[in-house]
N, C-alpha and C positions, 0 to 999 in steps of 0.2 A: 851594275849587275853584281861585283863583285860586294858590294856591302850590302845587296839586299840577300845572297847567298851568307853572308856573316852572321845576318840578324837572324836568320830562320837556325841558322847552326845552334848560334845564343840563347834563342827559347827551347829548340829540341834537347839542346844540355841543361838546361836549368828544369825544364819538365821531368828529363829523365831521375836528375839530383832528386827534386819532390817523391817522385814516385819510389826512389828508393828509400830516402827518409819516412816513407808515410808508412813502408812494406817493412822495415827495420821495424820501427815502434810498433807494427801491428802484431810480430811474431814475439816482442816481450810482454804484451797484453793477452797473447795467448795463452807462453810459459807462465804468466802469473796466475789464470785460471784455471793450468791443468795443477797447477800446482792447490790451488786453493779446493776443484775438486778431490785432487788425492786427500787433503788434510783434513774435508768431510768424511770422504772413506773412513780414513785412517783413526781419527776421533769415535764415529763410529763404533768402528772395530774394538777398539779400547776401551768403550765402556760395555760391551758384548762380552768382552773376556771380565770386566770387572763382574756383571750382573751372571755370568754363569759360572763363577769361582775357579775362571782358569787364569788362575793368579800368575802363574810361572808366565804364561801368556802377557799380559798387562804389566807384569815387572820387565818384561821385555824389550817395552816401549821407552822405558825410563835409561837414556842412554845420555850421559852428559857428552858434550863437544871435546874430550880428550877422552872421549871414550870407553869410559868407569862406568859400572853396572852398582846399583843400590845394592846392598848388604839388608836383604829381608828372608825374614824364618816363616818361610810355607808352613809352618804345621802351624805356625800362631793363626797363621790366616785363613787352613781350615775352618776356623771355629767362628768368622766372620760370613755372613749371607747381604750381597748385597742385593737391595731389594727393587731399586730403582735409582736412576743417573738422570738428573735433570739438568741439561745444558741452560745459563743464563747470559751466557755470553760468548759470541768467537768472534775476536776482532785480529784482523791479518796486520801484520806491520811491515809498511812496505821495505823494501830497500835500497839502497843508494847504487848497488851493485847493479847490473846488466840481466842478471837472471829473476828478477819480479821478487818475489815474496819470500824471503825465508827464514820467518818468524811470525809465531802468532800466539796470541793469550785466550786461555780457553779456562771460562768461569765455570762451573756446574755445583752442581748440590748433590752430594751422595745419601743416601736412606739407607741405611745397612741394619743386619739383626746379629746381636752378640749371643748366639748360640749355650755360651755358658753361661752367662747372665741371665740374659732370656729377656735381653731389651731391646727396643729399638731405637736408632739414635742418627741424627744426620750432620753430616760435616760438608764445608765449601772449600773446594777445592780451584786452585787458583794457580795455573801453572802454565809456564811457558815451552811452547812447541819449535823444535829447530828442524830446519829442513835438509836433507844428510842428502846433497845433489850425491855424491860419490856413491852412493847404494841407492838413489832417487826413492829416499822413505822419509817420512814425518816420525818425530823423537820427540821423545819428551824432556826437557833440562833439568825440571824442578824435582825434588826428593817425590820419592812412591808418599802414599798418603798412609797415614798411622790410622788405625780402628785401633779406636782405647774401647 
């Protein structure tokens, strides 16, 4: 009696273990999703401020991981219209850490009109997204993009 009372204790502890293991892994598969829909949002959003000229907005996003904001001249960038942002690529790069995703490379094509020129001209932009859990926002690492 006493070891068939053992074995039932045995599998009720090793089921319980499973099910915590499976309930663990399932809430990092979560946080990696809410996070991957925030980084849709948030991409989004940043080429919204690029394609409506709220430049201060979109330099916003560009925050390196100690923290340094770009050194860019808004009046230069009046004189830029961009026309359209064509995303080519957004791949998530997972990470080693406990909290899912936070980093991703995000390709696009910009179309812009050089206002003084009176040209139009397109550049690919290729930069890497960090994920700031401490203010839970998507950043961008890579330098703001130059309209020559």
């Amino acid at each position: 009696m006493k070891k068939r009372f053992l074995e039932k204790s045995l599998v009720l502890t090793v089921i319980t273990m499973c099910l915590c293991v499976i309930s663990i892994s399932g809430c990092g598969r979560i946080e990696s999703r809410g996070q991957a829909d925030k980084l849709e949002r948030t991409v989004t959003d940043y080429a919204s401020a690029l394609r409506w000229s709220y430049y201060r907005e979109a330099v916003s996003y560009h925050v390196t991981r100690d923290g340094k904001y770009p050194d860019v001249d808004i009046e230069e960038l009046e004189k830029i219209e961009v026309t359209d942002v064509n995303f080519i690529s957004k791949t998530l790069i997972p990470s080693s850490e406990k909290d899912g995703v936070n980093e991703a490379r995000i390709v696009a094509e910009v179309i812009y009109y050089n206002k003084d020129r009176g040209t139009l001209k397109e550049m690919q932009l290729d930069q890497i997204w960090w994920y700031n859990a401490e203010i839970k926002h998507w950043l961008i690492e890579t330098d703001f993009p130059v309209f020559k």
